[in-house]
OpenMM code with the backbone's topology and positions (N, CA, C; nanometers):
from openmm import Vec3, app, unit

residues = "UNK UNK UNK UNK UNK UNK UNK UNK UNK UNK UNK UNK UNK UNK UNK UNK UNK UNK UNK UNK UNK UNK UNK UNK UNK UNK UNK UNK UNK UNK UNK UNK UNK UNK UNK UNK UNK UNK UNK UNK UNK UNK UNK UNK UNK UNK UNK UNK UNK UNK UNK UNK UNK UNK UNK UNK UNK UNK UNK UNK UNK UNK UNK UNK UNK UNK UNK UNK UNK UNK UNK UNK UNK UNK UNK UNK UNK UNK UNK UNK UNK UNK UNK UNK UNK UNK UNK UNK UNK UNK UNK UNK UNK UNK UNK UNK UNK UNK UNK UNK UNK UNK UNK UNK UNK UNK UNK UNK UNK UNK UNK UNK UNK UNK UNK UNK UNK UNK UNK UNK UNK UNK UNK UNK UNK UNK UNK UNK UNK UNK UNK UNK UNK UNK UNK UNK UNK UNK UNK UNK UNK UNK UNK UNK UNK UNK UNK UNK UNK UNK UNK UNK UNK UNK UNK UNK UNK UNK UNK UNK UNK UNK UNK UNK".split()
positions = [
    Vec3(3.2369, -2.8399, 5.8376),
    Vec3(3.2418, -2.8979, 5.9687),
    Vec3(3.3126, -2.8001, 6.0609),
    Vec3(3.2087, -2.7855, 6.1724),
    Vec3(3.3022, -2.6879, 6.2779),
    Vec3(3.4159, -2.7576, 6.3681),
    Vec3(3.5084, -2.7048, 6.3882),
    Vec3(3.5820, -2.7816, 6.5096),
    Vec3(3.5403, -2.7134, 6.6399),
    Vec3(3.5553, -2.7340, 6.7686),
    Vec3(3.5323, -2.6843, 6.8601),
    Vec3(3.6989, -2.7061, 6.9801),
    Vec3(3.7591, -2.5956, 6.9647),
    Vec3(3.8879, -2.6359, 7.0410),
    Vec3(3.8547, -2.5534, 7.1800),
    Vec3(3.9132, -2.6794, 7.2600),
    Vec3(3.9195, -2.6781, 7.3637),
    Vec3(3.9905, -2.5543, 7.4460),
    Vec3(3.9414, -2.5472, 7.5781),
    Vec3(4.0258, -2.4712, 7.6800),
    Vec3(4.1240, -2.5414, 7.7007),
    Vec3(4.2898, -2.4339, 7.6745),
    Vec3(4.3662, -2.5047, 7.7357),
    Vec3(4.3662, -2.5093, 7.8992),
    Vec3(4.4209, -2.6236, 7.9567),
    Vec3(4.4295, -2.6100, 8.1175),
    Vec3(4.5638, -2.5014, 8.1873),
    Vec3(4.4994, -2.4701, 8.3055),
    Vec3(4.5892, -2.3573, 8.3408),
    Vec3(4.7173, -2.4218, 8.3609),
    Vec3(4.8162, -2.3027, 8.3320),
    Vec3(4.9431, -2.3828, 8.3495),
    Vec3(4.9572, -2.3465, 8.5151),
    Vec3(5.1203, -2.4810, 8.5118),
    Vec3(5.1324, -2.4901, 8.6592),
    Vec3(5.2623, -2.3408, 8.6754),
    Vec3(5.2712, -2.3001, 8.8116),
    Vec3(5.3002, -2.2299, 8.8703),
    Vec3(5.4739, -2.2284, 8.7580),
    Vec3(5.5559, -2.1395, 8.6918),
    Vec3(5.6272, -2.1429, 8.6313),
    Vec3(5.6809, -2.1723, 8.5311),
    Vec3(5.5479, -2.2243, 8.4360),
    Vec3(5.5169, -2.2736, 8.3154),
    Vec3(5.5145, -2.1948, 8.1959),
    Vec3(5.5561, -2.2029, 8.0877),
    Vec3(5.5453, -2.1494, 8.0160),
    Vec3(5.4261, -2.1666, 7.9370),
    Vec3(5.3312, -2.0658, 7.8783),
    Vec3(5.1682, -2.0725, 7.8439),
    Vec3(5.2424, -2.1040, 7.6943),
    Vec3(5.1933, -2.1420, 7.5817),
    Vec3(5.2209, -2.1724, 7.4831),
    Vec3(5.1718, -2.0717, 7.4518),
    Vec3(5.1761, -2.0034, 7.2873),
    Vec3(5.1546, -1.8615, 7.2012),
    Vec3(5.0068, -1.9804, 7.1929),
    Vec3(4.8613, -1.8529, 7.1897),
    Vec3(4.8128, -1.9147, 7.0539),
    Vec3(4.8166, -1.9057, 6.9473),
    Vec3(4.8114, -2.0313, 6.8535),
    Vec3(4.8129, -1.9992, 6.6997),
    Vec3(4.7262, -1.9211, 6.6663),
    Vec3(4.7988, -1.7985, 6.5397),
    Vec3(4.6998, -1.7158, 6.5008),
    Vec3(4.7401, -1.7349, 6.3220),
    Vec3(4.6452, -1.7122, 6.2170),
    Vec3(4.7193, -1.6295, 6.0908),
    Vec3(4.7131, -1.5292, 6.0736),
    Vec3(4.8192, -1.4666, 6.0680),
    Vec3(4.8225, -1.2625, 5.9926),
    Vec3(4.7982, -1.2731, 5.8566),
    Vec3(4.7507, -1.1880, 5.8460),
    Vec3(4.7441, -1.1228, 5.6850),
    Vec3(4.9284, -1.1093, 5.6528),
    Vec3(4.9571, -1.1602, 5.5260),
    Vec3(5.1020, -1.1218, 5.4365),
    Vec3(5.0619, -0.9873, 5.4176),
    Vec3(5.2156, -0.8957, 5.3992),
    Vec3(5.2216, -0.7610, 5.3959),
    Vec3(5.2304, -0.8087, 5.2354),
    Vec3(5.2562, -0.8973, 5.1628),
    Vec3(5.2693, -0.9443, 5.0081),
    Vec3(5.2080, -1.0658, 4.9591),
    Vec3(5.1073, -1.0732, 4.8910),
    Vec3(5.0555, -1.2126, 4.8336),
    Vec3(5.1250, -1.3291, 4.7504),
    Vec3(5.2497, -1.2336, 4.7087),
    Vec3(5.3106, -1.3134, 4.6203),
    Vec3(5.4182, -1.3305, 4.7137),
    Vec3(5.4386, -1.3242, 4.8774),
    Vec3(5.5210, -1.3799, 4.9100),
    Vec3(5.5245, -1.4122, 5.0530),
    Vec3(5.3567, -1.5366, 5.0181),
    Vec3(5.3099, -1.5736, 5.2003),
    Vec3(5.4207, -1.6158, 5.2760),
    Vec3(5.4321, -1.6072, 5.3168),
    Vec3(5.4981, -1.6393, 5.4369),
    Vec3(5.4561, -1.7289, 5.5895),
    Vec3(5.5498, -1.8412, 5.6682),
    Vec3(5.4783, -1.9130, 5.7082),
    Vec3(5.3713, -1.8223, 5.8185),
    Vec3(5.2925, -1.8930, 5.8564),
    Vec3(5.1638, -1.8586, 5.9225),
    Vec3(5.0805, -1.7617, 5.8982),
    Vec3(5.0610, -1.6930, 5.7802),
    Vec3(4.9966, -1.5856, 5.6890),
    Vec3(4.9300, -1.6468, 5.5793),
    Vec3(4.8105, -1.5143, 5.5794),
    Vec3(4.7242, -1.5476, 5.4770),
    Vec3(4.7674, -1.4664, 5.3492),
    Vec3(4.7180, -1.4295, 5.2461),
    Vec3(4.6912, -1.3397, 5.1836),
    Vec3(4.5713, -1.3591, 5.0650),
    Vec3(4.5851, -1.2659, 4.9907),
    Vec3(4.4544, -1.2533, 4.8603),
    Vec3(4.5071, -1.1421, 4.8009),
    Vec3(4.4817, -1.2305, 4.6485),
    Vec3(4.5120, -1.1487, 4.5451),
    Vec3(4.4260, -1.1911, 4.4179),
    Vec3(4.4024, -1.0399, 4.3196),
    Vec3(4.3623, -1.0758, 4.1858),
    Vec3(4.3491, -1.2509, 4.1402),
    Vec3(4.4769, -1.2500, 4.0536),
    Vec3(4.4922, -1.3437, 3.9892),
    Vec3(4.5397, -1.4907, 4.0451),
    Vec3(4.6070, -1.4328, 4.1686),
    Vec3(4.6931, -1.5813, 4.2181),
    Vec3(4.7547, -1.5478, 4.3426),
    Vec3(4.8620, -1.6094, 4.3988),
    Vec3(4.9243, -1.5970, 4.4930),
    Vec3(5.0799, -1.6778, 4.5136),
    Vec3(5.1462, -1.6367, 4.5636),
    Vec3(5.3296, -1.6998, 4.5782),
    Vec3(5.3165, -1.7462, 4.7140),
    Vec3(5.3884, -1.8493, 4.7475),
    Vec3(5.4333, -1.8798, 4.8692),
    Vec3(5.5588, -1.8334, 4.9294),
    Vec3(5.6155, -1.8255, 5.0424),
    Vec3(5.7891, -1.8290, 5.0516),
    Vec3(5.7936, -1.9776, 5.0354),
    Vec3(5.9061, -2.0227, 5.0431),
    Vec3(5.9913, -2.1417, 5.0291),
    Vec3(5.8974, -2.2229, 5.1329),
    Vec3(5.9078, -2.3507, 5.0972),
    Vec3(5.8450, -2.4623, 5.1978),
    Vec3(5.9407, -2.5864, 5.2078),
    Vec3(5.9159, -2.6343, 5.3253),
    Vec3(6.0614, -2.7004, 5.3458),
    Vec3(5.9461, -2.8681, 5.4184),
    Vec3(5.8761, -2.7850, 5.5442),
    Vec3(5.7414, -2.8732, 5.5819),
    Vec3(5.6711, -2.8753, 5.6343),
    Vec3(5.5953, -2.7540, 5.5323),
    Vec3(5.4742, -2.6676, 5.5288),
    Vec3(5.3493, -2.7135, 5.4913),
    Vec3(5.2258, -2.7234, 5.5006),
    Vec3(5.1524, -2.7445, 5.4385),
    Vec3(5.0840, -2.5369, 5.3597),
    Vec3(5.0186, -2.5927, 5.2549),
    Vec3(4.9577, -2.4959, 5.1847),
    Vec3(4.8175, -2.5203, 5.1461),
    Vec3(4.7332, -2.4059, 5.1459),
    Vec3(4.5954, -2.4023, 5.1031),
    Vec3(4.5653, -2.3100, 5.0084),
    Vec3(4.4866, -2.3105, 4.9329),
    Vec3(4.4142, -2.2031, 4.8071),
    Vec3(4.2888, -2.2284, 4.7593),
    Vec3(4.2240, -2.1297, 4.7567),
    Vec3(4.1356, -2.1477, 4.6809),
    Vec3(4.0228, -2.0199, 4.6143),
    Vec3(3.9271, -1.9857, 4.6191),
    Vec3(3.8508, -1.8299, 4.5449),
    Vec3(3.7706, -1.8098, 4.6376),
    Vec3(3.8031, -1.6585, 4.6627),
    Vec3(3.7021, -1.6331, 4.8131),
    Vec3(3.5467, -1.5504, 4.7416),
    Vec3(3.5115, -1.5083, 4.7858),
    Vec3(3.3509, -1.4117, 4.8135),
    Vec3(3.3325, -1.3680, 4.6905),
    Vec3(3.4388, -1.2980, 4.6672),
    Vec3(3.4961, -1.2074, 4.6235),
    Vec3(3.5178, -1.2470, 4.4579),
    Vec3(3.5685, -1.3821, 4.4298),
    Vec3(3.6157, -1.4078, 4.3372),
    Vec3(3.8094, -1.4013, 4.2799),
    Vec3(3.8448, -1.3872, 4.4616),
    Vec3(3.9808, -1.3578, 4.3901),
    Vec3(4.0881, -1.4988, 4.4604),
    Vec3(4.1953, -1.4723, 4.4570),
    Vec3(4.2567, -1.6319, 4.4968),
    Vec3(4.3399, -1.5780, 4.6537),
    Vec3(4.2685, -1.7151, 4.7370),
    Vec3(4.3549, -1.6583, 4.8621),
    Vec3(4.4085, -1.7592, 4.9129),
    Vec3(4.5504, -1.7576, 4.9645),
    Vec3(4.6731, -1.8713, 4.9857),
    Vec3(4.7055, -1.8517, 5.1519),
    Vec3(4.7062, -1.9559, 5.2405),
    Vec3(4.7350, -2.0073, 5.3559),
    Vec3(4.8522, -2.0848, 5.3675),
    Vec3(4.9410, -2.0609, 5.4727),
    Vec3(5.0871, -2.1100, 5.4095),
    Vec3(5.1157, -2.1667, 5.6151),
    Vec3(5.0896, -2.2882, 5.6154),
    Vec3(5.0557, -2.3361, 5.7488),
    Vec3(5.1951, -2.4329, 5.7935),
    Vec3(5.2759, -2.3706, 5.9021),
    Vec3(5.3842, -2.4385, 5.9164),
    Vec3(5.4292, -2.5155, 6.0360),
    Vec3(5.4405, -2.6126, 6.0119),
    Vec3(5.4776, -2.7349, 6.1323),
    Vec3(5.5034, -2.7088, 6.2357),
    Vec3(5.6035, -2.6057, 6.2690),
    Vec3(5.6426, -2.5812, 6.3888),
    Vec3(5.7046, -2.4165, 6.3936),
    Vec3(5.6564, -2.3533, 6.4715),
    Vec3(5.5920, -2.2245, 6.4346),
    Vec3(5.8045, -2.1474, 6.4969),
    Vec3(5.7524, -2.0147, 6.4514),
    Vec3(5.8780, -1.9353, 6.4912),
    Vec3(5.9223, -1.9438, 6.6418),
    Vec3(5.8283, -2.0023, 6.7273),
    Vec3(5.8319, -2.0450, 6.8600),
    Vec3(5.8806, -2.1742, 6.9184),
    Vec3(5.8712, -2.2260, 6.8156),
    Vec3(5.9094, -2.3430, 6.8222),
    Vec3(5.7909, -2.5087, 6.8675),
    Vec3(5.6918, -2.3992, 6.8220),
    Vec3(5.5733, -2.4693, 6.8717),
    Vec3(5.5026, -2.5119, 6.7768),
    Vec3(5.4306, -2.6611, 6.7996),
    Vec3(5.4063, -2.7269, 6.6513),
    Vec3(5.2820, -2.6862, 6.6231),
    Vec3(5.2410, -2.6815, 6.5154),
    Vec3(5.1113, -2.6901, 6.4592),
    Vec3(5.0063, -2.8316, 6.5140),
    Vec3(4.8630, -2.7796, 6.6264),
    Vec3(4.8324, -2.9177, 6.6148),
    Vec3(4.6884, -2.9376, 6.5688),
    Vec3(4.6027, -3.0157, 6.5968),
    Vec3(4.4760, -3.0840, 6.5916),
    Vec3(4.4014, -2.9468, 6.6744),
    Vec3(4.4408, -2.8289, 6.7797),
    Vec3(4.3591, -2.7284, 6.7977),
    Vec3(4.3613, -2.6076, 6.6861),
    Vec3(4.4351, -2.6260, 6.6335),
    Vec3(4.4766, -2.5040, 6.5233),
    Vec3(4.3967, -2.4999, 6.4122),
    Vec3(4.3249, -2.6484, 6.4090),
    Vec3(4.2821, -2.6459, 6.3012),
    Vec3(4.1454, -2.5644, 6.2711),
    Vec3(4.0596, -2.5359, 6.4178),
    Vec3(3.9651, -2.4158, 6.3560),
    Vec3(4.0122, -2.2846, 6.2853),
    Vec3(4.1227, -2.2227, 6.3922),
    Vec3(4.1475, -2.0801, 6.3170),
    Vec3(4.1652, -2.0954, 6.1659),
    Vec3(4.2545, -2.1956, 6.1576),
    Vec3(4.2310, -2.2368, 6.0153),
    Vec3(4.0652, -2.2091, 5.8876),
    Vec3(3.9909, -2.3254, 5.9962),
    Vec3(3.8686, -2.2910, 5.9572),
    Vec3(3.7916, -2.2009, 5.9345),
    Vec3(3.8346, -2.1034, 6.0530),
    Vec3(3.7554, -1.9795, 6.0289),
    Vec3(3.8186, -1.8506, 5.9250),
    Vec3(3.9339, -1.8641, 5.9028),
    Vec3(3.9964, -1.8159, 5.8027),
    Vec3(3.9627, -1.8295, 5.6760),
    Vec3(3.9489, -1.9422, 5.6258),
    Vec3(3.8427, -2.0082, 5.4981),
    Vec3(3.7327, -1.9312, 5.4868),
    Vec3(3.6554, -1.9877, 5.6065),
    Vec3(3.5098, -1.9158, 5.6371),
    Vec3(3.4971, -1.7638, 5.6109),
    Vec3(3.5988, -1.6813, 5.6656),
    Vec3(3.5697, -1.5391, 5.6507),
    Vec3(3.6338, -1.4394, 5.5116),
    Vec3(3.6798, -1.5726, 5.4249),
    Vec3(3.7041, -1.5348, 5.3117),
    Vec3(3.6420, -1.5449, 5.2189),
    Vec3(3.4973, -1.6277, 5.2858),
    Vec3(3.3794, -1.6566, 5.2259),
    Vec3(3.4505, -1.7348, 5.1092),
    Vec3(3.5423, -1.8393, 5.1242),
    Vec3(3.5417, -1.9331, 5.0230),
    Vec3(3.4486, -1.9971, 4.9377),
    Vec3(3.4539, -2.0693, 4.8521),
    Vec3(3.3626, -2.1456, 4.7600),
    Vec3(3.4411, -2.2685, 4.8242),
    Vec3(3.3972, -2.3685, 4.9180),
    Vec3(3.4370, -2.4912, 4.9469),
    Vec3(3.5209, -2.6211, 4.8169),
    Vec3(3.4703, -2.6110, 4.6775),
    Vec3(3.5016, -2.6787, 4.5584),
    Vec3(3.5948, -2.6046, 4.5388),
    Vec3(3.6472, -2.5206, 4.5679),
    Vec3(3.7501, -2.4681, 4.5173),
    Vec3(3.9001, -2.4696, 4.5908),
    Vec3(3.9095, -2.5013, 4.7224),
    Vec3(4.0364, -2.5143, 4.8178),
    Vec3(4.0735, -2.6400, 4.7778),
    Vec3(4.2265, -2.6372, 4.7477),
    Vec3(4.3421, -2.7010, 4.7302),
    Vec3(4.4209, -2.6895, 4.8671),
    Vec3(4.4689, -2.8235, 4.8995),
    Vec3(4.5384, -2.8779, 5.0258),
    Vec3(4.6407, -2.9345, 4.9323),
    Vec3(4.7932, -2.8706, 5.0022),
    Vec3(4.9500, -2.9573, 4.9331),
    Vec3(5.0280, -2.8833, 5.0138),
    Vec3(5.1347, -2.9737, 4.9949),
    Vec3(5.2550, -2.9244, 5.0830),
    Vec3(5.3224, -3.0934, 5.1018),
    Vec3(5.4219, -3.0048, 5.2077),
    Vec3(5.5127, -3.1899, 5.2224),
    Vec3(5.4271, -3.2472, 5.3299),
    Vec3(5.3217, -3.3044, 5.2961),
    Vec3(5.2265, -3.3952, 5.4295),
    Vec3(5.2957, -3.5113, 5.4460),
    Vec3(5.4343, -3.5774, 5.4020),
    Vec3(5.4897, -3.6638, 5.4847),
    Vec3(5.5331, -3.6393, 5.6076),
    Vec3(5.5238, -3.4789, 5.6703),
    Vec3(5.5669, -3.4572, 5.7672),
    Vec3(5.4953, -3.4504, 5.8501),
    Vec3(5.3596, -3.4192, 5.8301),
    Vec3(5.2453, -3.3899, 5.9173),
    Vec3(5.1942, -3.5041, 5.9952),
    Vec3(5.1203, -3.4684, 6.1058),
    Vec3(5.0787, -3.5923, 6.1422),
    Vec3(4.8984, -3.6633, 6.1035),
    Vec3(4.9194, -3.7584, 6.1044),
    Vec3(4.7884, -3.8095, 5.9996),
    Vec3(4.6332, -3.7812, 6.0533),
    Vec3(4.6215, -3.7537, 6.1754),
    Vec3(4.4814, -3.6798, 6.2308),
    Vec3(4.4921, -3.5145, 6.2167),
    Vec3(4.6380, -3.4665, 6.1924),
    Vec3(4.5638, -3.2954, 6.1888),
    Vec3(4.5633, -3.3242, 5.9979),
    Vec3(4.6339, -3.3847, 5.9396),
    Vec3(4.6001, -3.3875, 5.7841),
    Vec3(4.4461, -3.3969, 5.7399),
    Vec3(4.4056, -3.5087, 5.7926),
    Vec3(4.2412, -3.5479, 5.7826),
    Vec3(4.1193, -3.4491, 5.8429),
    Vec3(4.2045, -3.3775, 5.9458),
    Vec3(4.1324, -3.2653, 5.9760),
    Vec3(4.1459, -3.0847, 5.8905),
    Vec3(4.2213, -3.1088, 5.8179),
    Vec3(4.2407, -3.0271, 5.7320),
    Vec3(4.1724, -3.1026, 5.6431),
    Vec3(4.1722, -3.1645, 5.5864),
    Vec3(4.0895, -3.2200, 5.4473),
    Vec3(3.9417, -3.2043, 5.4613),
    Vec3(3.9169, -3.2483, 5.6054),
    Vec3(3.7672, -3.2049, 5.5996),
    Vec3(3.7137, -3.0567, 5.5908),
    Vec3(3.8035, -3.0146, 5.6187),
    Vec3(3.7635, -2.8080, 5.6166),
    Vec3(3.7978, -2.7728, 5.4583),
    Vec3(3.8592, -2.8506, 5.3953),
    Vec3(3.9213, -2.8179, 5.2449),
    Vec3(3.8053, -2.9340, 5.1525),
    Vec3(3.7424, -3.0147, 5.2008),
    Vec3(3.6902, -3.0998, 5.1383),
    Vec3(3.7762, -3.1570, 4.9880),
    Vec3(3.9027, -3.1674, 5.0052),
    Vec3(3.9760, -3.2342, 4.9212),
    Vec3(4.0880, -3.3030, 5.0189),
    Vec3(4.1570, -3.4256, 4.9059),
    Vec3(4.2575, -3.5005, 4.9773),
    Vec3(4.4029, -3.3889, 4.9506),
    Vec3(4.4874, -3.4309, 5.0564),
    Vec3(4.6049, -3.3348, 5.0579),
    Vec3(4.7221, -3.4103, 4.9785),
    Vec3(4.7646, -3.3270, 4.8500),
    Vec3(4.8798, -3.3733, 4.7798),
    Vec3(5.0118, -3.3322, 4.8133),
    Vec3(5.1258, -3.4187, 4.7880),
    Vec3(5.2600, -3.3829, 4.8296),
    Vec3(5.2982, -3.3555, 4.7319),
    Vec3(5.3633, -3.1784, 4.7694),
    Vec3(5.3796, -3.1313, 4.6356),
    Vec3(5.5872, -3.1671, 4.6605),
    Vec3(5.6148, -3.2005, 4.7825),
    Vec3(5.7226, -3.2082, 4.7857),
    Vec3(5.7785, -2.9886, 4.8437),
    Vec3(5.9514, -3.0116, 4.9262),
    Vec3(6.0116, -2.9186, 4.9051),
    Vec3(5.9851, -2.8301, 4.7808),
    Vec3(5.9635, -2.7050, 4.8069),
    Vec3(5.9758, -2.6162, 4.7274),
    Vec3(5.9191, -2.4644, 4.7087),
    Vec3(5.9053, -2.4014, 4.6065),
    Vec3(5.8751, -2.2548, 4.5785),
    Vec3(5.7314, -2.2453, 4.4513),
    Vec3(5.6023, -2.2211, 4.5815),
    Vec3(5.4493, -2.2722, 4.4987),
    Vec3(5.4127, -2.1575, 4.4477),
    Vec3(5.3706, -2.1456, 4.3947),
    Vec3(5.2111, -2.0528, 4.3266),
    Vec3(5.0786, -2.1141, 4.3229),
    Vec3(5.0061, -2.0628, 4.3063),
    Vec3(4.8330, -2.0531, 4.3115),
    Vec3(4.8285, -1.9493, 4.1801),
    Vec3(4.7583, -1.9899, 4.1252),
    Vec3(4.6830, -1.9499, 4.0010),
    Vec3(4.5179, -1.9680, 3.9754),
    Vec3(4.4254, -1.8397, 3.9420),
    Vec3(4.3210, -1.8928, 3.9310),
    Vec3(4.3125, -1.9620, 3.7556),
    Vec3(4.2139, -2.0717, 3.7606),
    Vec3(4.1871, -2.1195, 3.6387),
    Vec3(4.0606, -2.1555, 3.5999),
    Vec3(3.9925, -2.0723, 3.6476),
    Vec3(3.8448, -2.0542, 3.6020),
    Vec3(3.7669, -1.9699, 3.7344),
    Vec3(3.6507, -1.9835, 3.6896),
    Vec3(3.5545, -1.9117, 3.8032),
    Vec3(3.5655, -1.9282, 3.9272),
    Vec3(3.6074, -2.0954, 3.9324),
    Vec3(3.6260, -2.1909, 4.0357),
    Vec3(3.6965, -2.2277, 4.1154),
    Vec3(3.8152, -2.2250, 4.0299),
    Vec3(3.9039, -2.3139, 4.0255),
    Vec3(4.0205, -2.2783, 4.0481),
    Vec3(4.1365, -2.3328, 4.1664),
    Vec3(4.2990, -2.2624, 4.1460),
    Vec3(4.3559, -2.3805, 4.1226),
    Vec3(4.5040, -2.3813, 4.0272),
    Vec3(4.6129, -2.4492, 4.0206),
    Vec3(4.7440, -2.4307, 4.1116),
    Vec3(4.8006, -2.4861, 4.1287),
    Vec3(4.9203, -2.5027, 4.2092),
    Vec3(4.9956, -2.5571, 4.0975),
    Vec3(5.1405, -2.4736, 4.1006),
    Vec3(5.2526, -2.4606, 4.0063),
    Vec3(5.3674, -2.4309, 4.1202),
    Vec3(5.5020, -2.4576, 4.0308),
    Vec3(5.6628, -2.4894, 4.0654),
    Vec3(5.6600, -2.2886, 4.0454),
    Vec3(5.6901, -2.2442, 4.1061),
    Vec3(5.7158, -2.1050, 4.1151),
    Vec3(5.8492, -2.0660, 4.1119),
    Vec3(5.9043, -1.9746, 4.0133),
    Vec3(6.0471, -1.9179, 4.0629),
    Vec3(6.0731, -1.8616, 4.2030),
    Vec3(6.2274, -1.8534, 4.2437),
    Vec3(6.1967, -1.8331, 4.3630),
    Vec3(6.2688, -1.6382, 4.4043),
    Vec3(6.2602, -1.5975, 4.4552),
    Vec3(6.2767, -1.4546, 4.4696),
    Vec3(6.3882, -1.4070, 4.3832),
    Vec3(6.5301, -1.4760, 4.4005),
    Vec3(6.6072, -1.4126, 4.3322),
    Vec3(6.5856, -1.4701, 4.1966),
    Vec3(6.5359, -1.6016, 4.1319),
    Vec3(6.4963, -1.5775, 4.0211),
    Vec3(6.4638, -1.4962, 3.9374),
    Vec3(6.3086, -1.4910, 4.0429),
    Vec3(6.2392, -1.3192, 3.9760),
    Vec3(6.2713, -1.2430, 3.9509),
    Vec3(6.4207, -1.2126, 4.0592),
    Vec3(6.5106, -1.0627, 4.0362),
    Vec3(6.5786, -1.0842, 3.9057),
    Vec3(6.6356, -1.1761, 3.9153),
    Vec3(6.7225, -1.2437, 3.7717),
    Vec3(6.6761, -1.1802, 3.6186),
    Vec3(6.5281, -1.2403, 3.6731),
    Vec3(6.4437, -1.2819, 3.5165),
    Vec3(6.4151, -1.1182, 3.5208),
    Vec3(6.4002, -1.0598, 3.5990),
    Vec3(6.3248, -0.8769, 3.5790),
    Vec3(6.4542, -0.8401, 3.5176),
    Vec3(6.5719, -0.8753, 3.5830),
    Vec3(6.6405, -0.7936, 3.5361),
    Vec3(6.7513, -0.8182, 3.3546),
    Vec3(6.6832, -0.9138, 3.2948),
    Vec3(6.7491, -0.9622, 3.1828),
    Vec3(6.6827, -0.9080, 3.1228),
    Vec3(6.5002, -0.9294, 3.1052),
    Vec3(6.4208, -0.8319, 3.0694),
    Vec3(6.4005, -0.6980, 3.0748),
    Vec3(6.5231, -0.5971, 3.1312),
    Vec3(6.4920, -0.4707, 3.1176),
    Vec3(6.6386, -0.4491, 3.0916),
    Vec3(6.7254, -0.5340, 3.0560),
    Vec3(6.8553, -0.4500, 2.9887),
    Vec3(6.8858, -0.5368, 2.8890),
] * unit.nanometer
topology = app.Topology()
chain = topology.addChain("A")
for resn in residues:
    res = topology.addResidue(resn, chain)
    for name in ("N", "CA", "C"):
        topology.addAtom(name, app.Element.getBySymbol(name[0]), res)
C-alpha cells in the first residue's frame, strides 16, 4: 500500500519549518541507531530502545536489513502518520520480501493510527518487545528473528574475557 503524504502548508511569517523526516544509512549494522537503516550478512543490532519502534526483515539481496524508528526525533520532533511513506519507500528500495518484515518495539508508546499504518507496509501485527538492546537474525531464506542482544559494553566485556 502506497501512502501519499501531503504538502506541508507554508509556514507563517517567523515560524519554524519542521526538519523533514529522513532515514540515513548506519555507519554500523550492528549498531542502528535511532532514525537509520542498515544491512547486513547475517543479522543486524540495534542501539538501545527506550520508545522506539523497530523493523527487519530480507532484502533483494537476501541479506537482513533493520530500521530503528524513533518517537521523537533528535529535534525534538515526533514521528507521525506522514513519515510513514519514507518508511515505505525504504522497505521498497531494499527490495524486501514483504513475508518477511518484523514490526516490535515499545508500541505502548506509539500512537494507534501511525502503528496500523506501519503494519500495513510490514504486513504483520506490531509486538512489544518492551525497553531494551535487539538483534535481528536471519533464520531461513525468509525469515528474521528478533532476540535480547548484549549491549555494547557487554560485547566489550565478553571480547575481552575471551582473548585473555
Amino acid at each position: 500500500m502506497d501512502f501519499t503524504v501531503p504538502a506541508d502548508p507554508p509556514a507563517a511569517s517567523g515560524d519554524r519549518m519542521p526538519m523533514a523526516f529522513a532515514l540515513t544509512p548506519a555507519a554500523n549494522p550492528n549498531n542502528i541507531r535511532e532514525d537509520e537503516f542498515g544491512v547486513a550478512d547475517g543479522g543486524v543490532i540495534f542501539s538501545m530502545i527506550t520508545s522506539c519502534m523497530l523493523m527487519a526483515g530480507i532484502t533483494g539481496a537476501g541479506k537482513v536489513f533493520g530500521i530503528h524508528l524513533a518517537l521523537i526525533n533528535a529535534q525534538g520532533e515526533p514521528f507521525t502518520i506522514d513519515d510513514v511513506q519514507v518508511v515505505a519507500d525504504c522497505i521498497r528500495e531494499r527490495e524486501a520480501n514483504p513475508s518477511s518484515v518484523i514490526l516490535f518495539g515499545e508500541t505502548e508508546f506509539w500512537d494507534a493510527d501511525i502503528l496500523e499504518a506501519l503494519q500495513r507496509i510490514t504486513f504483520c501485527e506490531a509486538q512489544n518487545s518492551g525497553t531494551g538492546h535487539f538483534g535481528v537474525r536471519k533464520t531461513g531464506d525468509a525469515s528474521v528473528a528478533n532476540y535480547a542482544a548484549p549491549s555494547g559494553r557487554e560485547r566489550a566485556s565478553h571480547a575481552r574475557s575471551r582473548a585473555g
